[in-house]
C-alpha positions as CSV (number, residue, x, y, z in Angstrom):
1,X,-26.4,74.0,17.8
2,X,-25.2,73.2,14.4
3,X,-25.7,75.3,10.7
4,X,-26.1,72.8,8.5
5,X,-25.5,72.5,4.6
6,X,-27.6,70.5,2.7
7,X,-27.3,67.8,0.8
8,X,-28.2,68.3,-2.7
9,X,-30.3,66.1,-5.0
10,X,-30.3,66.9,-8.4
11,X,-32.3,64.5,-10.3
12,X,-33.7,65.0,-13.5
13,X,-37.5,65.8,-12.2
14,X,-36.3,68.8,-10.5
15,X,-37.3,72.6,-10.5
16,X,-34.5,74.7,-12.3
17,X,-35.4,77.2,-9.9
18,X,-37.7,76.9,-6.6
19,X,-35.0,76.0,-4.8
20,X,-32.3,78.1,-6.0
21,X,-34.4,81.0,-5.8
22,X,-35.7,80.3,-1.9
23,X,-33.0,79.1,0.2
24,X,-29.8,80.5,-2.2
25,X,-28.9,76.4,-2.8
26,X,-28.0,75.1,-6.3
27,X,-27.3,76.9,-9.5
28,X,-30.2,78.4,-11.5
29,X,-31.0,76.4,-14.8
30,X,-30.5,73.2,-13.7
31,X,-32.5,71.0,-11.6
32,X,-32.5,71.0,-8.0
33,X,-34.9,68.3,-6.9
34,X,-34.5,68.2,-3.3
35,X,-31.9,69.7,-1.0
36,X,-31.3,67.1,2.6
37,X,-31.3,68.1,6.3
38,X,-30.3,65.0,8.3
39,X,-27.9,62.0,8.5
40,X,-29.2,59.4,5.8
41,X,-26.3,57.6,4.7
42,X,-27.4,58.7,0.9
43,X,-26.8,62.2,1.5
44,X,-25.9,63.4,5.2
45,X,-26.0,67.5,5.7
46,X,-22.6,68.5,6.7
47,X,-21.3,70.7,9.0
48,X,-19.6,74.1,9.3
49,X,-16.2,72.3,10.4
50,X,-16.8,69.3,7.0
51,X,-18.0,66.5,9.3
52,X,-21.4,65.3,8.2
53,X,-23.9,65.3,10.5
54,X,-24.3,61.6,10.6
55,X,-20.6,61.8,12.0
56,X,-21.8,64.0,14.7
57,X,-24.3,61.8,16.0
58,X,-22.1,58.5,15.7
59,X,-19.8,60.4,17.9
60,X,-22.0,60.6,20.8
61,X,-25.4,59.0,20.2
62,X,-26.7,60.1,23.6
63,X,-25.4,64.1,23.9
64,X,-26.7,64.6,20.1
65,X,-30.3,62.6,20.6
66,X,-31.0,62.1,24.3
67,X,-30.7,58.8,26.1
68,X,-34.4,58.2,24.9
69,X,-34.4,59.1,21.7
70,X,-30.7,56.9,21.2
71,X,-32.0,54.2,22.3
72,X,-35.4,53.9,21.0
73,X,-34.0,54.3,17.5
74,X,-30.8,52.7,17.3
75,X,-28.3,56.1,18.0
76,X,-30.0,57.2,14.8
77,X,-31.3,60.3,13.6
78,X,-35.4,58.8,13.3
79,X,-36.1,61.9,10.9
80,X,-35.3,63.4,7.4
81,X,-36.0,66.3,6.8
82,X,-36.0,68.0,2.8
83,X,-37.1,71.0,0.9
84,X,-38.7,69.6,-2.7
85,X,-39.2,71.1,-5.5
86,X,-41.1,69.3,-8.6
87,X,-40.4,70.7,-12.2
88,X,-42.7,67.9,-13.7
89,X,-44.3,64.5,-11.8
90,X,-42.3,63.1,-8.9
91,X,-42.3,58.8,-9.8
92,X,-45.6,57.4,-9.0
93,X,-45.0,55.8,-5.6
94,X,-45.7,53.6,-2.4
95,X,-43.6,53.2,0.8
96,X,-43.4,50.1,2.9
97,X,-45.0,49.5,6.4
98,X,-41.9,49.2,9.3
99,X,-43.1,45.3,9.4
100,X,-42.6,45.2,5.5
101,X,-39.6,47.3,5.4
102,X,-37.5,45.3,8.5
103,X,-38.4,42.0,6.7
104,X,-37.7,42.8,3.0
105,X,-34.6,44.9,3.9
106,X,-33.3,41.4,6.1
107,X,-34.1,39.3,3.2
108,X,-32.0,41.5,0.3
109,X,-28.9,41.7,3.1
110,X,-27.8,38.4,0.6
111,X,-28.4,39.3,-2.8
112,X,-26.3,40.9,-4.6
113,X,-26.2,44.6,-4.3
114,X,-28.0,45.1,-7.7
115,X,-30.6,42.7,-7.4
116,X,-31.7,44.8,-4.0
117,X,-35.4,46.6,-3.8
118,X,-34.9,47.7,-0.4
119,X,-32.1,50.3,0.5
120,X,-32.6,50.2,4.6
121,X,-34.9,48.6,7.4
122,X,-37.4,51.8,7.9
123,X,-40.7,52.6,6.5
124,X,-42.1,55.8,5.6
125,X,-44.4,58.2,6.4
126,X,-44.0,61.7,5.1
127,X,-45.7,64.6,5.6
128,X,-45.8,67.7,3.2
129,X,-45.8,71.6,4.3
130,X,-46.7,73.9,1.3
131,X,-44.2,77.0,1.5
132,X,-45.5,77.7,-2.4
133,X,-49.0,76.4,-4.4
134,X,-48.2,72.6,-4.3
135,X,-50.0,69.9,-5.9
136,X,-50.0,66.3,-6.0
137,X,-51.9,63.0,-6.5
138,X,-51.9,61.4,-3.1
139,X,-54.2,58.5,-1.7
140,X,-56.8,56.4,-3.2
141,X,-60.6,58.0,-3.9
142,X,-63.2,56.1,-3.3
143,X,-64.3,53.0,-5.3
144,X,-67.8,54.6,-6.2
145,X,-65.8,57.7,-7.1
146,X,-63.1,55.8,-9.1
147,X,-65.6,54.0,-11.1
148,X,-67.7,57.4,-12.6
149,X,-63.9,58.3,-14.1
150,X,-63.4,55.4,-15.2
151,X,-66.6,54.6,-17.3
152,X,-66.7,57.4,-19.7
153,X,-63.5,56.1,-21.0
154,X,-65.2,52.6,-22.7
155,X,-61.9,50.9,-23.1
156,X,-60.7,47.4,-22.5
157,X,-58.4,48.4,-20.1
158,X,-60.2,50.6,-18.1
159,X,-63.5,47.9,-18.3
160,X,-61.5,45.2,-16.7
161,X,-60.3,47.9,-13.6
162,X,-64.1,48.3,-13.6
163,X,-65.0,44.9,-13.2
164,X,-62.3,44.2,-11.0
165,X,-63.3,47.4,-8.2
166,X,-67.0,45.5,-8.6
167,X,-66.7,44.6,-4.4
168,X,-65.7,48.3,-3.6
169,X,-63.1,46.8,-1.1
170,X,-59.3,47.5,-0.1
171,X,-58.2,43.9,-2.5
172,X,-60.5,44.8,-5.2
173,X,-59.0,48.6,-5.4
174,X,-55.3,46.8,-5.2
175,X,-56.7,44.4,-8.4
176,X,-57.6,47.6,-10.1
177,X,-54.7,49.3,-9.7
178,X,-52.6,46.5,-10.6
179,X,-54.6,46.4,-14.1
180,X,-54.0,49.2,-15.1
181,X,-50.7,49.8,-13.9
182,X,-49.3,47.2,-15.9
183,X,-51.3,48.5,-19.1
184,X,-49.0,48.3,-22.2
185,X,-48.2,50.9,-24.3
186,X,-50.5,50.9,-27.0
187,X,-53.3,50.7,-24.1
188,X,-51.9,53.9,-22.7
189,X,-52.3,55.4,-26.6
190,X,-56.2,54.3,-26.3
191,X,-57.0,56.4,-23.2
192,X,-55.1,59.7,-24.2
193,X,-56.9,59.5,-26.9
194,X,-60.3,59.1,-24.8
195,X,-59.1,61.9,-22.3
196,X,-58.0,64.2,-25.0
197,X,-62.4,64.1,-25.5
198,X,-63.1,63.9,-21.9
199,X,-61.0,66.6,-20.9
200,X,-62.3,69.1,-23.6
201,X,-65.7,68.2,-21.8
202,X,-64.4,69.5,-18.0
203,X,-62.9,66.1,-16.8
204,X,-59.9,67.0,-13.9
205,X,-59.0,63.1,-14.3
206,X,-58.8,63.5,-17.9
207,X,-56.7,66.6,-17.9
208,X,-54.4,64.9,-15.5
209,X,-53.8,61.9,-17.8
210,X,-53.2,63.6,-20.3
211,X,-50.5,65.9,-18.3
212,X,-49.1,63.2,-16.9
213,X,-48.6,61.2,-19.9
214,X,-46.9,64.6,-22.0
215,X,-44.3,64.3,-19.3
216,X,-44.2,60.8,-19.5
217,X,-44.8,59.6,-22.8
218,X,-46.2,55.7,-23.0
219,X,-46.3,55.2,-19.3
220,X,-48.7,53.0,-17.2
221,X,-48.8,55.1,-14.5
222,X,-50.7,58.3,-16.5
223,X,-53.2,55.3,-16.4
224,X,-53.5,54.7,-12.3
225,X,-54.0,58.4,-11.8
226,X,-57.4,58.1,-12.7
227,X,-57.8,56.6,-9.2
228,X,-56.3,59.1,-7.5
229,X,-57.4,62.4,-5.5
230,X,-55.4,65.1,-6.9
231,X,-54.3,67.8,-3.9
232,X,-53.7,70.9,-3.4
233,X,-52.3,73.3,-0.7
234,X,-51.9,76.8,-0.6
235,X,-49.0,78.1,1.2
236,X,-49.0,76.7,5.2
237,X,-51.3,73.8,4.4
238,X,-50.3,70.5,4.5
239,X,-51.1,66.5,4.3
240,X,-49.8,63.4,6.0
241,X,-48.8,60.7,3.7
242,X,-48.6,57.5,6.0
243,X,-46.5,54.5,4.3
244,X,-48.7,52.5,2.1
245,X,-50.4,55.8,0.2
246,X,-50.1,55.6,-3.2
247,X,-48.6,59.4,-4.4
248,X,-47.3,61.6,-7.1
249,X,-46.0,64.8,-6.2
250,X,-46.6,67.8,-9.1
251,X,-45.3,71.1,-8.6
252,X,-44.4,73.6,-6.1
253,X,-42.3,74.0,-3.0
254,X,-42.7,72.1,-0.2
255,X,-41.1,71.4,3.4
256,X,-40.8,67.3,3.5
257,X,-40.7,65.5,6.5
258,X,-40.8,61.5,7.3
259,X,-38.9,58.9,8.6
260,X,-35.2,58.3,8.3
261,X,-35.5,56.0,5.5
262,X,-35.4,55.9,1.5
263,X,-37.3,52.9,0.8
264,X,-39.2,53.5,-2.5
265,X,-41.5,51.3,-4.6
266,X,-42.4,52.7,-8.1
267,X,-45.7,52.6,-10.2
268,X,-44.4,54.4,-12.6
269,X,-44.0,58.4,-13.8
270,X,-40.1,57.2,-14.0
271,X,-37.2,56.0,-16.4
272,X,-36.6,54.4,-13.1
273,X,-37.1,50.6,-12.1
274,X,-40.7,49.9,-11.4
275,X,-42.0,47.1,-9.1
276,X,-45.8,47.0,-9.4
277,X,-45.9,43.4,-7.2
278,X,-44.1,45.3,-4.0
279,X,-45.9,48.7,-4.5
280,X,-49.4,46.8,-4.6
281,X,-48.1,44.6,-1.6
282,X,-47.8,47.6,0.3
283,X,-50.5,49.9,-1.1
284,X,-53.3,50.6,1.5
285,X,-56.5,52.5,0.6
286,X,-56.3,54.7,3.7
287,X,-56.8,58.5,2.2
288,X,-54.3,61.4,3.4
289,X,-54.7,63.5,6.1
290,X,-54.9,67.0,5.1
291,X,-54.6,70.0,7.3
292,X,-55.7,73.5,6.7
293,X,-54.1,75.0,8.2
294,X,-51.3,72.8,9.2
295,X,-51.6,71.5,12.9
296,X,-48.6,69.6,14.6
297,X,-51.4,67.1,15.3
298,X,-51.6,66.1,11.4
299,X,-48.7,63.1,12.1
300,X,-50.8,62.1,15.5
301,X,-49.5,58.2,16.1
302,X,-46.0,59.1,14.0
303,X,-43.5,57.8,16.3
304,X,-40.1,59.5,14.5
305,X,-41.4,63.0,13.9
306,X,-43.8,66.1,14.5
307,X,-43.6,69.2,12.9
308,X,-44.4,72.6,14.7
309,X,-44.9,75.9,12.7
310,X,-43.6,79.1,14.8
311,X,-44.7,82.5,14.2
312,X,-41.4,84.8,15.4
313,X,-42.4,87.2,18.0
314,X,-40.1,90.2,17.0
315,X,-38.5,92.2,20.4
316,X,-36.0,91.0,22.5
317,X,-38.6,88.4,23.9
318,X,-38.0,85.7,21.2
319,X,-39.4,82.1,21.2
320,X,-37.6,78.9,23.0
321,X,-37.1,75.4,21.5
322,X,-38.1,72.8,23.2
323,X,-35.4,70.6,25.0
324,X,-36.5,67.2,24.5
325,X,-34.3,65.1,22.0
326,X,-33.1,66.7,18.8
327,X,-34.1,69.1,16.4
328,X,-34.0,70.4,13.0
329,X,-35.0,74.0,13.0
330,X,-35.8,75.6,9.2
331,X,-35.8,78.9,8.8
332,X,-39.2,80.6,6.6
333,X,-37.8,83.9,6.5
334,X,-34.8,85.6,6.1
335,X,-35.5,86.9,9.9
336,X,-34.3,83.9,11.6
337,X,-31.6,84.0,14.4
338,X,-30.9,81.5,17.3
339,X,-29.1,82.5,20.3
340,X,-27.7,79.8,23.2
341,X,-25.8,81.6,25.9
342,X,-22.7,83.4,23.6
343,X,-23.4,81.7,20.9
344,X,-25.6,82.9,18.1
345,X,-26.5,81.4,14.8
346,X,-28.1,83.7,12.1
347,X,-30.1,81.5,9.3
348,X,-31.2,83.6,5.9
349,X,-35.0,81.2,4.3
350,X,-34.4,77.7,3.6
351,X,-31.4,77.5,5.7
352,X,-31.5,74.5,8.7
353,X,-29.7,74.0,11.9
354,X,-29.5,70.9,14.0
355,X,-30.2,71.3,17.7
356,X,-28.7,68.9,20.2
357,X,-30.7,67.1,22.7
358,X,-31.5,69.8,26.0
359,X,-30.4,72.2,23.9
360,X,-32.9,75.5,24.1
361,X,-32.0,78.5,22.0
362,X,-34.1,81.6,21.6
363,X,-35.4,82.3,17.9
364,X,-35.4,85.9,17.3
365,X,-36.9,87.5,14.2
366,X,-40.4,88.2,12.8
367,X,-40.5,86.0,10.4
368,X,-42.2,82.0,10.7
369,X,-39.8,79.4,11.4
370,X,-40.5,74.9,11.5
371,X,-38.9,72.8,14.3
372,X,-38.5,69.4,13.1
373,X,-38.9,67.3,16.7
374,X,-39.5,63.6,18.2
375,X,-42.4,63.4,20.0
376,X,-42.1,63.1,23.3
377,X,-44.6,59.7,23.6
């Protein structure tokens, strides 16, 4: 078993202090988006000794993962696992199915590097463990419900995303999310002035756009929030995002977890480049999967990852990992130790540890504690 230091991601959305202030990571004042435990080639966790823990693996594919696990995903780590913290709206965003991703990331492997939308051959899903309040805008509501916010507003733009939903069906929610996120600028201006009326009578959508649209001033994708459910978990709740769920992430502290990959396609909510065409290719109307309280079950037919919630049992007793293929244990408490024969590995909140295949330490400590596994079928 491996401590592992995370890889820090410190882009401009970020909390200036969640993370800082939960796991000891980053310097306070300045943002901290996300903070890495894994092997991605676009920030690998490193190790006590200064190899990164993508090094590890390469090593020996089969002692790190298992035989199964090596060869089922390519002597690669299938899971990434993060701690995020949004200070304002994480980009408005879809991920592409594995079919979508294997194709598009083939097809890019000759253009130049520049001119490339995807960044690896993986798709996806993600799910989202609350360890604060956390909110977000994730999945598509329901044509029927999607058209009562949308009528108040009266305005070109948001008429023709009217018309366009007319059939209620999966293409005619994709047409009306295409319309309006590729609204201009002034058409943006129209409906903050509409919402700055509707949300003084009680309209959540409303207030959202106009939230949105503070922190992004001018942009498109303030607009497509009006289509979408706006969540909210309370500390040990969380939601399954599958690839092809349109979502904005909004504030809090969460654990992340989803598939090794870093294929994103933007609505908007970003400086960033956005691809409305791709994210609309990909976008499926399927809602999220929320679980309250979080159930391992929640990422039921994921094959790269579940995610099990552990309650330390205090005493001498402990609990034991499970051997099967490796493991990313996170620490919830500052109560956290793992011991393997002589070896013991204390881990204050936030910290991680990777966990070779047939490994099986004890967890001491009273406090909750995640293992990050790959199911077992």
């Amino acid at each position: 078993m491996f401590a592992l230091v995370p890889a820090q991601q410190p882009y401009a959305w970020g909390s200036t202090r969640a993370i800082q202030e939960y796991a000891g990571v980053g310097v306070p004042g300045h943002p901290l988006a996300e903070i890495w435990f894994g092997s991605h080639p676009a920030g690998s966790s490193t190790l006590a000794d200064g190899r990164t823990l993508a090094a590890l693996i390469a090593e020996d594919p089969t002692r790190a993962l298992g035989a199964a696990v090596a060869e089922r995903f390519d002597s690669e780590l299938p899971y990434l696992v993060k701690l995020l913290a949004p200070g304002r709206a994480v980009s408005l965003q879809v991920h592409p199915s594995a079919a979508r991703a294997a194709q598009g990331f083939a097809a890019d492997a000759a253009a130049p590097a520049s001119d490339r939308r995807f960044v690896d051959g993986n798709h996806k899903p993600e799910m989202i463990f609350a360890l604060t309040q956390f909110e977000g805008l994730v999945g598509l509501r329901s044509a029927e419900d999607i058209a009562r916010t949308l009528a108040p507003f009266g305005l070109a733009r948001t008429q023709a995303a009217l018309e366009a939903l007319d059939p209620g069906d999966e293409p005619a929610l994709r047409k009306a999310v295409e319309i309006l996120a590729t609204a201009p600028a002034e058409s943006v201006a129209e409906a903050v002035a509409a919402a700055t009326r509707l949300a003084a009578d009680g309209s959540e959508s409303a207030g959202t756009l106009l939230e949105l649209e503070q922190q992004y001033p001018g942009d498109a994708g303030a607009l497509v929030s009006l289509m979408l459910e706006r969540v909210r978990l309370a500390p040990g709740e969380s939601v399954m995002v599958h690839s092809g769920v349109p979502h904005a992430y909004l504030s809090g502290l969460a654990l992340e977890v989803m598939a090794n990959s870093d294929n994103v396609f933007r609505l908007g909510l970003t400086p960033k480049r956005v691809d409305v065409g791709e994210s609309i290719a990909n976008l499926i109307t399927r809602p999220a999967y929320l679980s309250r309280p979080h159930s391992a079950s929640a990422s039921a037919g994921v094959e790269e990852f579940r995610v099990d919630l552990h309650e330390g049992e205090g005493g001498d007793k402990g609990s034991q990992v499970p051997a099967f293929g490796p493991k990313i244990l996170i620490a919830l408490a500052d109560q956290c130790e793992l011991v393997s024969g002589d070896e013991r590995l204390e881990l204050h909140r936030g910290a991680g540890a990777f966990i070779l295949d047939g490994e099986t330490p004890i967890v001491h400590g009273s406090g909750s504690f995640a293992v990050i596994s790959v199911p077992t079928s």
